[in-house]
N, C-alpha and C positions, 0 to 999 in steps of 0.2 A: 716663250723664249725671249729674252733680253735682245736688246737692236747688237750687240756686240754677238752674243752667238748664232743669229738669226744671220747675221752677214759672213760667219763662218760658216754655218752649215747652209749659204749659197754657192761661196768659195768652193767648198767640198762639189754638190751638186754640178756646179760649172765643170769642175776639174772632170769629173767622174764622167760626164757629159763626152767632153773631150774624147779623154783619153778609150775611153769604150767603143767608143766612134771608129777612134784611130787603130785601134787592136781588137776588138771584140769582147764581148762581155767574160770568156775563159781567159784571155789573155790578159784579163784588165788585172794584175794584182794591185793589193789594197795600197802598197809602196808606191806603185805609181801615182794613182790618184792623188796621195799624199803628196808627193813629188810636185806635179804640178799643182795642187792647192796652193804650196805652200806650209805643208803642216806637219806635225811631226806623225809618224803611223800612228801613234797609239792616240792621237787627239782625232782621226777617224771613229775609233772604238767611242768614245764619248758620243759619239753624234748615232750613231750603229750596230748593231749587233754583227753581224755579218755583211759580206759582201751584197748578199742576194737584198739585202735590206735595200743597199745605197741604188741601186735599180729601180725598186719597188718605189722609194722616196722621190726617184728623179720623173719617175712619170708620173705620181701625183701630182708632183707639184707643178710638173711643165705641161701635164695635160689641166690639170685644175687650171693655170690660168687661161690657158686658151678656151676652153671651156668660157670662164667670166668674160674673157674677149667676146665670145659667139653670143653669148647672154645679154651684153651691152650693146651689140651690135644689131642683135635681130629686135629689141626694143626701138630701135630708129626705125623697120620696115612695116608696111603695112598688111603684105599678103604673104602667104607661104612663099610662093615663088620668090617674091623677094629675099625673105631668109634663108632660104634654102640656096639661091645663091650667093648670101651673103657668108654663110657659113665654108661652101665649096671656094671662097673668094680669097679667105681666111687661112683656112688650111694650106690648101695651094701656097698664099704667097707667105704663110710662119714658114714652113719647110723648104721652099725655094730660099727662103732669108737665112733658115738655120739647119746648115746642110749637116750639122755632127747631131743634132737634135732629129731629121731626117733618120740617120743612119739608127741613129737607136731605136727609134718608135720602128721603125720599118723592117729592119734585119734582124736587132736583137732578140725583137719579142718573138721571130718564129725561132730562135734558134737557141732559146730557152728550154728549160723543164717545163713538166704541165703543170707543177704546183707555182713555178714562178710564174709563168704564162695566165695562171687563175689569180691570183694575188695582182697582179699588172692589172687583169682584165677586168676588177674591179674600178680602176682609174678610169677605165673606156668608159665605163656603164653611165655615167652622166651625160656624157657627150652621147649615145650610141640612145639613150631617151632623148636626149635633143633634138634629134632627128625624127624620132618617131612622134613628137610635139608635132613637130611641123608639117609631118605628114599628115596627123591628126586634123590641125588648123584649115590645111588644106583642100583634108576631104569635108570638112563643115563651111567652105567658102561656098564648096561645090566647083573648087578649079580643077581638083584631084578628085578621080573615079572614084567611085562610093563604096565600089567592091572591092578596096585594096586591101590586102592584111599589114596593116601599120608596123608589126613585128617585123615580121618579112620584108616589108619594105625598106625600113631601116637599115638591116643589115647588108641588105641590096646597095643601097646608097652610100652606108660607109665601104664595105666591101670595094666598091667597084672609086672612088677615091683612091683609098686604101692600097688599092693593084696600081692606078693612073702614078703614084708617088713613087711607088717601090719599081716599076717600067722606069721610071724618069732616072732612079737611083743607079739600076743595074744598067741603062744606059751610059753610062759615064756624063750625066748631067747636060743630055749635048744640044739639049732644046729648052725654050723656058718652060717652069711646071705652072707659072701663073698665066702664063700664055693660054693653059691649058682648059682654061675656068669654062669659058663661052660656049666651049663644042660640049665640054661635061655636062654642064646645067642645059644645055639645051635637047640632050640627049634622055635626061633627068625629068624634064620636063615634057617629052613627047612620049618617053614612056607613063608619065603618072595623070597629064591631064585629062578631065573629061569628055 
């Protein structure tokens, strides 16, 4: 993609971001997004096939870079424990910083189809291996019990984030979610250590 349509189809992403947040992903028509892009409707269709597409695009690309965020970041740590609260550290504080980026990772994807919810869920799968790296690292440190099932535990660990964000959301935001890293990892941590 060209740096001129590459900053269009951010515009769009942003918008779509937005506005999905603010109405939900039924309520979101494509005019809207348009709307606040900036763009005309049919210069969406360039970028789109469908609605379900521009969803499927926003959590690529917003979960791909946090993703590279987590990647960059657990290369600065030394032991699992480290990344592993570097990761919880991360997420916490993207989603406390980006609370319509919150709303969509968190409400939209349950309140999807199963085929859109499988298409999303392939965005997860990097990250949701990330976790189980580190579980991995972990249990070869020997800081993390030997008998863990890495699968299982991964989705243990995003799972229970995953709940910590969406409490935080359906609370009406009324505590910090990055506040919340310390009690999570340490919780994370007494369940997996040796």
């Amino acid at each position: 993609m060209t740096s001129r349509k590459q900053e269009k189809f951010e515009m769009i992403l942003d918008a779509a971001q937005k506005v999905i947040a603010e109405n939900g992903f039924h309520g979101s028509q494509v005019s809207k997004i348009a709307k606040e892009a900036g763009v005309a409707d049919g210069t969406i269709y360039l970028y789109f096939k469908k609605k379900e597409d521009i969803l499927i695009s926003l959590f690529e690309d917003r979960l791909g870079k946090l993703v590279d965020r987590f990647n960059s970041s657990i290369q600065e740590t030394d032991t699992a424990e480290q990344a592993l609260r570097k990761v919880c550290e991360i997420h916490f504080t993207e989603l406390e910083n980006n609370v319509d980026l919150a709303y969509v990772t968190q409400i939209e994807l349950r309140q999807s189809s199963i085929e859109l919810r499988k298409a999303i869920g392939l965005s997860v799968k990097p990250y949701i291996q990330l976790i189980e790296h580190i579980v991995q690292k972990g249990i070869h440190e020997n800081s993390f019990r030997p008998e863990l099932d890495p699968k299982l535990t991964r989705h243990l660990i995003f799972g229970a984030m995953d709940e910590v964000v969406t409490s935080w959301l359906i609370s009406g935001r009324k505590y910090s979610l990055s506040a919340q890293v310390d009690k999570t990892v340490d919780f994370f941590l007494k369940a997996l250590s040796s």
